[in-house]
C-alpha positions, 0 to 999 in steps of 0.5 A: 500500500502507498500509505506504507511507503510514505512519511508525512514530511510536515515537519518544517519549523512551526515559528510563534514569532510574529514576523515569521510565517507558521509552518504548513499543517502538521495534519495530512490525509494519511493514516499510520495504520494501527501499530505503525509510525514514524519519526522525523528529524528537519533541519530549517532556514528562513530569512526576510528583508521585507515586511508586509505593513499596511498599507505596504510591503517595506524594506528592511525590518524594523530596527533589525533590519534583517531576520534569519530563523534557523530551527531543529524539529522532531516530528512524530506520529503513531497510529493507535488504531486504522482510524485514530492518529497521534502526532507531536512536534517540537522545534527547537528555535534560534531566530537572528536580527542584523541590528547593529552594536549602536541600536543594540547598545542604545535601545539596550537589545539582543541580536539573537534569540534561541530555545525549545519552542512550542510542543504541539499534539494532535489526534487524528480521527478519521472516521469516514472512508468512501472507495470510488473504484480506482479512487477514494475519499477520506475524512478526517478530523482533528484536535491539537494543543499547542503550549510553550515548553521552555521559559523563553522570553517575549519581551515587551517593545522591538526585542519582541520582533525576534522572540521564537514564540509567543508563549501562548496556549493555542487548541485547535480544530481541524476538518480536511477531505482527502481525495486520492487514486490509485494511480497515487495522485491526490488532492487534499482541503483543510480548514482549522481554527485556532483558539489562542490565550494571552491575547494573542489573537485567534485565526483560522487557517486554510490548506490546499494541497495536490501531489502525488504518492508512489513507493519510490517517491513523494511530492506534493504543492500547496497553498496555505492561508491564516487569517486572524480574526482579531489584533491590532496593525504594527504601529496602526491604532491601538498597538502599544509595542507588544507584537504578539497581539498583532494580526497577523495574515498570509499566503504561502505556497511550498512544495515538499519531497521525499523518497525512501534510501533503505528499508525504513529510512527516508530523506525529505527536503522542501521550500516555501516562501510568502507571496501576501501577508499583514505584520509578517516578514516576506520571508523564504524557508527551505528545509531537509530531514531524516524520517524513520518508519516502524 
């Protein structure tokens, strides 16, 4: 079966700050199976000179003038049983200004944030299979928290600007359809919302994805969207220099690969970059990692 040859390869970095874009979504339309899992190790580059402010896309990041993101994610899932998935991710997070020593010393900054970010755990659920002949439907559904594990900071004013998180508690609700043949072309939609504490404003999130499935190779396109339903603009009415209160919006499109090297071990690599956004840097990523399936 493909679902026994594949990884689900969304471990890209799963960043809180507010000038980074989130990740893809960690949930996708394939099952374990009960007993079977895998785990996975990515590696993640992002960086971004520009930023989406309204009415405009600017130059150079405020104070910082540049940001780079590095991260280090540890992605797991286990099937408990045909139709119920567990998933966990934990990024380890290092995020990088280009201030100078003058505005570091003068406004009394750091250049360079880094720590454990945020463990996110998901159950799968996927009560609904529909076989069409050579093709089939699938749906599933999804709860997730999302929960600072380390005491990093997010400091008031433009330090802000390069925390790894925003130390919020976030539960989220996902629905997607899962459209796939048995020639292993696919098509998959989801919808999300997440329910954020602290302040930080809630979201909905929207993923399209096409791709293909085979025994010696996986690839996939996509299109992601967030929305915030609350929250104010950077240095718009009502912002008082915390940034993890501001609304934050976008639109990201990425491809992802995978093949698989030996036996149960598997390489994946990927890029994505932000082609809109509101209060977020324009930032590229790419990405490869290690998976290991049982």
């Amino acid at each position: 079966m493909i679902k026994k040859q594949l990884l689900l390869i969304l471990a890209v970095t799963t960043l809180g700050c507010v000038s980074t874009a989130f990740s893809q979504s960690p949930i996708s339309g394939f099952m374990q199976g009960k007993g079977k899992g895998s785990v996975s190790v990515s590696f993640s580059s992002e960086k971004y000179d520009k930023v989406y402010f309204i009415p405009e896309k600017v130059d150079g990041v405020p104070v910082f003038n540049e940001t780079k993101v590095y991260s280090t994610s540890i992605y797991a899932t286990y099937g408990i049983s045909d139709q119920v998935d567990v998933v966990v991710v934990l990024p380890y997070v290092q995020a990088k200004g280009n201030a100078t020593d003058q505005v570091l010393t003068n406004l009394n900054l750091e250049n360079e944030r880094k720590g454990i970010q945020d463990v996110s755990v998901f159950v799968k659920y996927s009560p609904f299979k529909f076989d069409f002949g050579s093709s089939s439907l699938r749906l599933i559904g999804a709860l997730g928290l999302k929960t600072p594990l380390s005491n990093y900071k997010v400091e008031e004013g433009f330090q802000s600007i390069i925390a790894i998180g925003n130390r919020s508690t976030t539960i989220s609700t996902t629905g997607m359809a899962m459209f796939r043949t048995n020639s292993g072309i696919f098509a998959s939609a989801q919808l999300a919302g997440n329910y954020a504490s602290n302040n930080v404003p809630n979201s909905y999130a929207t993923e399209l994805k096409v791709g293909y499935a085979a025994r010696l190779f996986y690839g996939d396109a996509f299109i992601a969207n967030q929305k915030s339903t609350g929250g104010v603009d950077i240095f718009g009415e009502g912002f008082a220099g915390y940034f993890p209160i501001t609304k934050v919006n976008y639109t990201k499109v990425g491809l992802n690969l995978y093949t698989p090297v030996y036996k149960g071990l598997g390489v994946s690599a990927g890029a994505s970059t932000l082609v809109a956004g509101r209060n977020i840097g324009k930032s590229t990523g790419y990405y490869g990692g290690v998976t290991y399936k049982f």
